[in-house]
C-alpha positions as CSV (number, residue, x, y, z in Angstrom):
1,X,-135.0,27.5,-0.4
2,X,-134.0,25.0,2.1
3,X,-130.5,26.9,2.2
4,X,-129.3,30.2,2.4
5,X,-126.6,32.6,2.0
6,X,-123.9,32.0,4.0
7,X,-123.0,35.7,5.2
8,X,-124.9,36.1,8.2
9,X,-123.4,32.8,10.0
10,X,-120.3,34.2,11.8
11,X,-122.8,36.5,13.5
12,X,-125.5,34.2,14.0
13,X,-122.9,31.6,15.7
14,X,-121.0,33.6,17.6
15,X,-124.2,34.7,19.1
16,X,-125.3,31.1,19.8
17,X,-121.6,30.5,20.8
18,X,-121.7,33.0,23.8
19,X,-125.2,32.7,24.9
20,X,-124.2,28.3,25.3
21,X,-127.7,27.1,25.2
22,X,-128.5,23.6,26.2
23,X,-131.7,23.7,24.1
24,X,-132.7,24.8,20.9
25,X,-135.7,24.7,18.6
26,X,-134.7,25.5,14.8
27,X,-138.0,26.2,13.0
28,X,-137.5,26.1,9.5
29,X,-135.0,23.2,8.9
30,X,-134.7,23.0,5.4
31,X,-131.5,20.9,4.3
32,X,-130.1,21.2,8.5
33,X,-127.4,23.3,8.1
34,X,-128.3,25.1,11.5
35,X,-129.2,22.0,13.4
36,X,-125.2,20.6,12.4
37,X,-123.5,23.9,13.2
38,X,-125.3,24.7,16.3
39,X,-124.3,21.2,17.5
40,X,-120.9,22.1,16.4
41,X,-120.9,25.0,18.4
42,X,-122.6,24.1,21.8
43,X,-121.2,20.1,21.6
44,X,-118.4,19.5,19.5
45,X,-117.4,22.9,20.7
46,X,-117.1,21.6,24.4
47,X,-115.1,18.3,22.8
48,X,-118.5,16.5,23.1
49,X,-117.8,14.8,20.0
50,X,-119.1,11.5,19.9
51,X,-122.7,11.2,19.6
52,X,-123.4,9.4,23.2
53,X,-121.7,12.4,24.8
54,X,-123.9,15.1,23.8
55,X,-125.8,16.8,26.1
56,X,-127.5,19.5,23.9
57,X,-131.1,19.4,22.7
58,X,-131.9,20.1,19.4
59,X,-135.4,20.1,18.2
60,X,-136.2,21.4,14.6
61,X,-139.6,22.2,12.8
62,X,-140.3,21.5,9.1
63,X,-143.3,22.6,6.8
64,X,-142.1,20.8,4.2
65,X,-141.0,16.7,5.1
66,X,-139.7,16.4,1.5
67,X,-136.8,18.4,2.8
68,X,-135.8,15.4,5.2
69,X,-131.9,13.8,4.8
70,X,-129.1,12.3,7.0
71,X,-128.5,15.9,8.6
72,X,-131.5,15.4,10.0
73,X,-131.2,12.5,11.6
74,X,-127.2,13.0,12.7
75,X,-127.7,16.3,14.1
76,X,-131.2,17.0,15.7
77,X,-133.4,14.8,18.3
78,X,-136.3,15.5,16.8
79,X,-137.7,16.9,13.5
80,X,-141.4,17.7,13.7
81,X,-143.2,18.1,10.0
82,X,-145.8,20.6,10.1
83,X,-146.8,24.2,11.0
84,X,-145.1,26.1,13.4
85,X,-147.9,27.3,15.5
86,X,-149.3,23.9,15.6
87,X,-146.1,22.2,16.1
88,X,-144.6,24.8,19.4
89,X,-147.2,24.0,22.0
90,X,-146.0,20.1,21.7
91,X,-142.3,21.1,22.1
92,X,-140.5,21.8,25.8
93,X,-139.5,25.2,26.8
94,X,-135.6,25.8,25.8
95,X,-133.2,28.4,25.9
96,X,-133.2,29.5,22.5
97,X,-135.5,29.3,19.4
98,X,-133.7,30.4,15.8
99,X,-135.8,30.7,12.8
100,X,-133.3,32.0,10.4
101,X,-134.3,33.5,6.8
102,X,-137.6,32.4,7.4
103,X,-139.7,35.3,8.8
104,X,-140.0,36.5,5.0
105,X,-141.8,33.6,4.6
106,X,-144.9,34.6,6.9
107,X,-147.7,37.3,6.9
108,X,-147.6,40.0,9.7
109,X,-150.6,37.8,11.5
110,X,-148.6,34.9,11.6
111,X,-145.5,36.1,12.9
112,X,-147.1,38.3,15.6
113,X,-148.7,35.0,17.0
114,X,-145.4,33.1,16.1
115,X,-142.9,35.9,18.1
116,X,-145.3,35.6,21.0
117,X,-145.7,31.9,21.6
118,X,-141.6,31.8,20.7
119,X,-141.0,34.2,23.3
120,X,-143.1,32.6,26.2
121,X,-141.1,29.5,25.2
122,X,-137.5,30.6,25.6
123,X,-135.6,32.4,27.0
124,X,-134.2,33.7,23.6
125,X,-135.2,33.9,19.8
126,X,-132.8,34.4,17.1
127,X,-133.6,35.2,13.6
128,X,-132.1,37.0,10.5
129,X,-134.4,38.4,7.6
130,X,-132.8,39.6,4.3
131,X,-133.1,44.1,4.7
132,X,-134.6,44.1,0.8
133,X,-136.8,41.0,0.2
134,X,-136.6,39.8,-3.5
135,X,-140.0,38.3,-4.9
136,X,-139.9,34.0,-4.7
137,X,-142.3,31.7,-5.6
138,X,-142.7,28.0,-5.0
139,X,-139.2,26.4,-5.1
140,X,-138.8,22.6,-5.5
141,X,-142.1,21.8,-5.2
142,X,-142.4,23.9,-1.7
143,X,-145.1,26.6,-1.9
144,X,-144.2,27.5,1.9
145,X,-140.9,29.0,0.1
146,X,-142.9,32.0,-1.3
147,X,-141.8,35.6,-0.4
148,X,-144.4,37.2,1.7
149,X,-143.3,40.0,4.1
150,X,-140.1,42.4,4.5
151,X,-138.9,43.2,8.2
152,X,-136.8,45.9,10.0
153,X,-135.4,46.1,13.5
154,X,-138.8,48.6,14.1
155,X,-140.9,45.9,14.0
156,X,-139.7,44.4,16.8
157,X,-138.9,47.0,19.2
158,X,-142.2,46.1,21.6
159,X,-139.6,43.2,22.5
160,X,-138.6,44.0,25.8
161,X,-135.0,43.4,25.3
162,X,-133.4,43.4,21.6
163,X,-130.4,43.1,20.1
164,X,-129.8,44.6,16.4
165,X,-126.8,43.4,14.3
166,X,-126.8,43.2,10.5
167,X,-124.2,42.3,7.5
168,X,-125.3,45.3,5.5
169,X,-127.9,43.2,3.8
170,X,-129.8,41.4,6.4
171,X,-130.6,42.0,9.7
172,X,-129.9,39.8,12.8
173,X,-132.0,40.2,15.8
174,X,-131.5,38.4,19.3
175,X,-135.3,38.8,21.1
176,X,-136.3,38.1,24.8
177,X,-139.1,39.0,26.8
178,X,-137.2,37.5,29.7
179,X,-133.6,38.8,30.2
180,X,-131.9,41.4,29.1
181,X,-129.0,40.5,26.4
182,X,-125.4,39.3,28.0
183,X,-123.1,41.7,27.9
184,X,-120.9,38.9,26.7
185,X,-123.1,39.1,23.6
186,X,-124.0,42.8,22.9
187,X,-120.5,44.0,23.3
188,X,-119.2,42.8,20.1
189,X,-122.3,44.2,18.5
190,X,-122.6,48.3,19.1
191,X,-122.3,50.6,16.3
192,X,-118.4,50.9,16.8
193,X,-118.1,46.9,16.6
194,X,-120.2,47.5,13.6
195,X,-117.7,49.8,11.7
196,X,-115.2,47.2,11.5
197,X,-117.7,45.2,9.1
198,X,-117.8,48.4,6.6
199,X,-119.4,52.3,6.4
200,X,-123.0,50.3,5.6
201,X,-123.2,48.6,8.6
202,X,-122.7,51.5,10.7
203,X,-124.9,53.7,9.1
204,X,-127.7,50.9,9.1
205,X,-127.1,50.2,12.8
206,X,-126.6,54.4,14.2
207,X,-130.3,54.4,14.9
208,X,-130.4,51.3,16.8
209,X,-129.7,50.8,20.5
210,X,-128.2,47.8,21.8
211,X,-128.4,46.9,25.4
């Protein structure tokens, strides 16, 4: 769909919050919630608040142009229509990539050659995947919506550095083949941090290191 449940936001944002990137690329735009919050969160955030102020760069990628409206256009510099791997190569290098709920949405081949052109790109990638992926077809027209792959923190852990967080029902990963995670970042997300969020996210989160 070209939104998504709002659970793993807090997470996601305070993430983007204390890493302060000054460029982004948001592949999978849908309806632009992430482009408006991450602008929230990096300008508004820094009382950047009028439009000719901002100093953030937010690029986004869209399979699907149907999805376009005002969000768009008030919160990102650029949209690009098309397919991710084609899109990339044509984009600058930035500080962080996010492609939230959307990794369900590709086949293993895809997203190996996807993680590795994201991760020569920037300096870190951001994405959350649902832990149990429920079957979806085409939605609103949009057959790139389909359901096609389930992922768990194992499958990335050839990244050199990772962070693991989750909700209890989707995972949150912060990627980089460059640095190793901020300890302004990873601090808030160990398996004690994790216990305050319930017994499940513990448990899900024991076998996991974060560093």
């Amino acid at each position: 769909m070209p939104t998504s449940e709002p659970r793993t936001l807090s997470i996601v944002h305070d993430i983007i919050l204390r890493i302060k990137p000054s460029s982004v690329i948001d592949i999978g735009v849908g309806h632009g919630k992430t482009g408006v919050l991450i602008r929230e969160y990096t300008d508004i955030w820094n009382e950047r608040y009028h439009k000719d102020s901002w100093t953030t760069r937010i690029y986004g990628i869209e399979a699907f142009g149907e999805y376009r409206n005002a969000l768009w256009e008030y919160a990102y510099d650029a949209v690009r229509i098309g397919d991710a791997l084609s899109v990339l190569p044509d984009l600058p290098d930035v500080d962080l990539i996010v492609a939230l709920d959307v990794w369900e949405h590709f086949t293993r081949e895809y997203a190996a050659k996807l993680l590795d052109m994201c991760l020569s790109k920037s300096r870190f990638v951001l994405l959350s995947t649902p832990i149990e992926v429920r079957e979806q077809g085409d939605v609103l027209g949009n057959s790139f919506e389909r359901h096609v792959s389930q992922w768990s923190p194992s499958d990335f852990q050839n990244v050199a550095h990772r962070l693991v967080a989750t909700t209890g029902r989707d995972w949150i990963l912060l990627l980089s083949a460059r640095e190793s995670i901020p300890y302004e970042v990873w601090r808030l997300h160990r398996r004690w941090e994790h216990f305050m969020r319930g017994i499940r996210t513990f448990i899900l989160l024991l076998k996991h290191k974060n560093w």
